[in-house]
N, C-alpha and C positions, 0 to 999 in steps of 0.2 A: 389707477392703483387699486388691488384688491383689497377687500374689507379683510381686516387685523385678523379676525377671529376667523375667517373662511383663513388668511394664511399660519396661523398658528397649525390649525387643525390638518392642513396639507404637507404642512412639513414634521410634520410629527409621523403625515402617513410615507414621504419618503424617504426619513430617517429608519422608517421599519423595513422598508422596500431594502435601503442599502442593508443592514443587518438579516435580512433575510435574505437577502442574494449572496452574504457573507457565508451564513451557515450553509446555503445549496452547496457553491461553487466549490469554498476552502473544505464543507465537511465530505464530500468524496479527494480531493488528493490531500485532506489533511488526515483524514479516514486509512486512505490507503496507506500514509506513512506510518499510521499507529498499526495496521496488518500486518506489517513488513515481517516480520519475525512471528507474528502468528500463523501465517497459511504459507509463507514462501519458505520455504524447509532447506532452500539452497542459494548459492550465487544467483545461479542462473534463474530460478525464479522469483528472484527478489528484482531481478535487473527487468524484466517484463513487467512486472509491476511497477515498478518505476518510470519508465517508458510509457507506461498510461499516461501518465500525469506529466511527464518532464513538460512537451510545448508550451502548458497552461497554467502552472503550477504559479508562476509570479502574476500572471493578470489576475487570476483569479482569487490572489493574495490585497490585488488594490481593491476590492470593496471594502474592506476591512478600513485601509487608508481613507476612502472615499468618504464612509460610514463617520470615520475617527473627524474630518474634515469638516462636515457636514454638522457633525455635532458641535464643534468648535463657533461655525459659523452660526449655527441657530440656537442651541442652544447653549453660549460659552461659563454662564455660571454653571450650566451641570456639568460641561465639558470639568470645568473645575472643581467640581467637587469632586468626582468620579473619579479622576487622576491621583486629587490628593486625599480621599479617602481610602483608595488601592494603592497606593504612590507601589509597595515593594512588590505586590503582585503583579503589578503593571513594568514594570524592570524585570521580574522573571519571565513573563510573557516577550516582552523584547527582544530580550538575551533567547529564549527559547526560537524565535523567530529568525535571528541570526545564524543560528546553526543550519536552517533549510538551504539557504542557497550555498551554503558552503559542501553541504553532501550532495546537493544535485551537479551543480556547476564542478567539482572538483573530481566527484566518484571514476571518471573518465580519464583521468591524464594520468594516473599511475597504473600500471598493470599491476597488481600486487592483490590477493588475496586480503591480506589484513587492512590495506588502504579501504578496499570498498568495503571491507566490515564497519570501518571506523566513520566514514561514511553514510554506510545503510543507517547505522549507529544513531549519529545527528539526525537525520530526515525523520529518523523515529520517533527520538526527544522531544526534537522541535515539533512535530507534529502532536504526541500525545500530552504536552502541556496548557499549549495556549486553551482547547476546548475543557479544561480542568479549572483553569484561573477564570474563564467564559463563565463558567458554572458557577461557580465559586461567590463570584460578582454578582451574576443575578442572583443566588440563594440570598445572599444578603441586602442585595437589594426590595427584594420580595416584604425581607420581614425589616428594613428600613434601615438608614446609617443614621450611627450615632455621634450627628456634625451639626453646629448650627452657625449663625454670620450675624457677627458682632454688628453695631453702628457706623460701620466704617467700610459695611460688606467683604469684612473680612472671611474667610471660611474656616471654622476649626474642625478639628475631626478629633473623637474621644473615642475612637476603636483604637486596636491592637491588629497585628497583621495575625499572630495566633487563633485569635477570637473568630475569624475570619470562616476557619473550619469546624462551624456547630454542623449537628447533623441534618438540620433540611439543608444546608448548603453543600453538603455533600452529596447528598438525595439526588440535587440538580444537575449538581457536574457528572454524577454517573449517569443521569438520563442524558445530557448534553452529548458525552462521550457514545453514547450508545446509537445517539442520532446520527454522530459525525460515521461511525462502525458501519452501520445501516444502510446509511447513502454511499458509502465505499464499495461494500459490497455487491450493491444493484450498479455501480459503474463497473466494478471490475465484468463483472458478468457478460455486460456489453462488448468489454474490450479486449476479453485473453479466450486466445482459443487453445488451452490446454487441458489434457483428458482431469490429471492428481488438480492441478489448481483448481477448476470448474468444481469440481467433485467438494473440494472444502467449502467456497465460494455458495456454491449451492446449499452447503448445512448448514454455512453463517448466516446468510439473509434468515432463516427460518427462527435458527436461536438466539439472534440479536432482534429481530419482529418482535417474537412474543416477550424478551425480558425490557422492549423500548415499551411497549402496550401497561406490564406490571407496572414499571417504574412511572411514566408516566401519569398511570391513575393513583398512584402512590404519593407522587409530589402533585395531585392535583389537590387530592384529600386534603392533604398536608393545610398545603395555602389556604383551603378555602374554611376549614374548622378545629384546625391545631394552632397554627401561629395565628399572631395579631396583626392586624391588615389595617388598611386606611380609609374612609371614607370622608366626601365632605357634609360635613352638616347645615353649614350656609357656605356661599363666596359674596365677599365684602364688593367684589368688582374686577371684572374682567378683563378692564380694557386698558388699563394700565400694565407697562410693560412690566413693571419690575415689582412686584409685592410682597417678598419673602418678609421682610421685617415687618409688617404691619399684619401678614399671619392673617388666614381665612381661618373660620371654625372649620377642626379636623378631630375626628372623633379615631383615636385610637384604640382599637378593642378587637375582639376574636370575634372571627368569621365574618370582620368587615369587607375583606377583596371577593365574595360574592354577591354586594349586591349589586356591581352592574345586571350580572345574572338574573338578579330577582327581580329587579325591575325592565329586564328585555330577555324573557323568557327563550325567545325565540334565538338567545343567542348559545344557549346549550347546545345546539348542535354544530359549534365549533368543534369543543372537547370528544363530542361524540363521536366525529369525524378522524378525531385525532387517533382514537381506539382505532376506527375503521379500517382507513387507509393501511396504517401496518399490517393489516389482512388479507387486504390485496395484493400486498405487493408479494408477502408468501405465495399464492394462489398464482399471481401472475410470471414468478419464478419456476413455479412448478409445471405450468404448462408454455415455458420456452418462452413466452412472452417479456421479452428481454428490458425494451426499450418502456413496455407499459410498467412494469416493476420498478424501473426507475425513476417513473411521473409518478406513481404512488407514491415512491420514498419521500421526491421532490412536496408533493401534494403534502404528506406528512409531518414535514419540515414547517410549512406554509402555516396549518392550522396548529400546529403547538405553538408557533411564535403568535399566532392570532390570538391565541388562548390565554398566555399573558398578557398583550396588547389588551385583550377585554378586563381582566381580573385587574388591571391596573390604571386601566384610563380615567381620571386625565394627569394622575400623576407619573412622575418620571422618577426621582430619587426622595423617597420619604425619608422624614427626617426621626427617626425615634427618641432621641435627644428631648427636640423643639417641634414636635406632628406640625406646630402651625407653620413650623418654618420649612416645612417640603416645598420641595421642588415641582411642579406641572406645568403643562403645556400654555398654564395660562398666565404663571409669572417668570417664567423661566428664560422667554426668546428675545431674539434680537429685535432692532426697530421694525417697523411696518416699511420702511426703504429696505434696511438689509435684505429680509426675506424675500422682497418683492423682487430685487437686483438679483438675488438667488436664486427664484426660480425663474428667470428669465433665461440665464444660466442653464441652470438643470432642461427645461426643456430642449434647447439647440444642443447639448451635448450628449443627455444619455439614450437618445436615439440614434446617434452617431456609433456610440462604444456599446450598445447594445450591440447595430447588426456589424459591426465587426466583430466581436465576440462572438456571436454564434457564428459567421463564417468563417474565424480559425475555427472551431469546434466542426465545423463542416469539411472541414479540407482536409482536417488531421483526426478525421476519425477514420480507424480501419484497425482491425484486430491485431495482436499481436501474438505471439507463437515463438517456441523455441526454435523454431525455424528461420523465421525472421531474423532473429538476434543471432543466429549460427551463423547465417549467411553473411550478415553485413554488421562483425562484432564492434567495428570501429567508428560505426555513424550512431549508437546511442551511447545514452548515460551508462 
């Protein structure tokens, strides 16, 4: 059995793994559904974009699941705090999530104009919400919820779902948004071979690049010397599972989430990276470089979620309420059996559903064109 603290620390790193492979996969076809009515000017172009995404659109919906699962199983008191400190943003995210397969799966079975509007419609919705409520969550999370857990480990929560939308939480959902925009766009480029599509295709990667670079160095400021952040000042002990009510010294104060930074200097060139990558992917759009535009995007994704992961390790949902009564990697998890029976788990299975994953994505990649969709109107969405 592995030592507690080598498995706290490991599942914290593939609870990030699942949430990053959430934002890759879901932020190009949840991307392309918030385009839909940006670049695709018609039926017919809205239906090729859609056809990017149709074969993948639900696997690449279960990391989200996975992620959601995963946290349940390692960490279930944040599982629950997080649920029922969002509880109604977490019900609009749902409800938002329901309307996807109903426009995908449906857009087909009626010939009718207005059907696939109502249609394109849903797949838009449902796609431009959840990464707004995504945002929304960490913004607040960032600057801490205001919940703490009685003698009985009960959870209360003393936010407002209103409150919810201060302006760094806003700040976040439009970088968030901008990300999911980003990766859309360097997939679509891969996938439509169309003269007017390419043409928009091509001027959005450039203008969602540079406004994901601003916004991001914006809520980076933000976090690191406008709002109040957390740090610890001692930990009582680590090795106990559960410590919330007995509270480590936590120093609540501004421009606390930089000092992992300041004490592992060498970790600045995450953030840095983070500017970077969106540079490339411009440059690599520009010179046709299709597939490299879209590991930059991907690359990009990578080091913004790393970049919180840094600014916030080793807590997970701080507590503004009770600072002593935050949530981290070190009172937060399941027994040293559960994790261990978990990644037992995890490793025989996500090498299985990885290379399946990537050989649907190998067998069903190949361009699509008005062409295609003329020829054979009755085999897509």
């Amino acid at each position: 059995m592995l030592n507690y603290d080598l498995l706290r620390l490991i599942w914290s790193f593939i609870i990030g793994i699942l949430i990053t492979g959430f934002v890759i996969t879901d932020g190009f076809d949840m991307g392309v559904g918030i385009l839909l009515y940006i670049i695709g000017k018609n039926n017919l172009e809205r239906k090729i974009m859609i056809n990017t995404i149709a074969p993948h659109w639900d696997g690449n919906q279960v990391w989200l699941v996975t992620a959601a699962g995963a946290l349940f199983a390692a960490w279930p008191i944040v599982y629950a705090t997080l649920f029922s400190s969002f509880y109604i943003a977490m019900i609009i995210l749902l409800v938002s999530l329901f309307l996807r397969p109903v426009g995908f799966e449906y857009r087909s079975k009626i010939k009718n104009q207005i059907w696939e509007k109502i249609c394109d419609l849903c797949i838009s919705i449902g796609s431009i919400i959840p990464p707004i409520i995504l945002g929304i969550a960490m913004g607040n999370i960032l600057q801490g919820i205001p919940f703490y857990i009685d003698k009985y480990l009960q959870i209360h929560s003393e936010g407002s779902f209103i409150k919810l939308f201060n302006p760094f939480a806003i700040l976040i959902s439009i970088t968030i948004l901008l990300i999911f925009i980003n990766q859309a766009a360097t997939y679509l480029q891969m996938r439509i071979k169309d003269y007017n599509l390419n043409c928009r295709i091509y001027i959005l990667i450039k203008i969602s690049s540079v406004l994901l670079i601003l916004f991001f160095i914006l809520s980076f400021i933000n976090a690191i010397f406008f709002i109040k952040g957390y740090k610890f000042y001692s930990i009582l002990d680590n090795k106990i599972a559960f410590l919330p009510l007995k509270g480590n010294r936590i120093l609540y104060e501004n421009k606390a989430w930089i000092s992992n930074f300041k004490n592992h200097v060498y970790l600045y060139i995450i953030p840095v990276l983070s500017v970077i990558f969106p540079l490339f992917t411009i440059l690599s759009s520009i010179y046709k470089k299709l597939i490299t535009a879209f590991i930059f995007s991907t690359l990009t994704i990578i080091s913004m979620i790393s970049t919180v992961g840094i600014l916030m390790f080793p807590f997970i949902i701080p507590s503004s309420f009770i600072p002593q009564q935050s949530l981290t990697i070190w009172n937060s998890t399941s027994s040293q059996l559960t994790l261990n029976i978990m990644l037992y788990i995890a490793f025989i299975f996500m090498p299985i559903i990885l290379t399946y994953t990537f050989w649907c994505y190998k067998k069903m990649f190949f361009p699509f064109s008005k062409k295609i969709i003329k020829k054979n109107p009755d085999s897509y969405y």
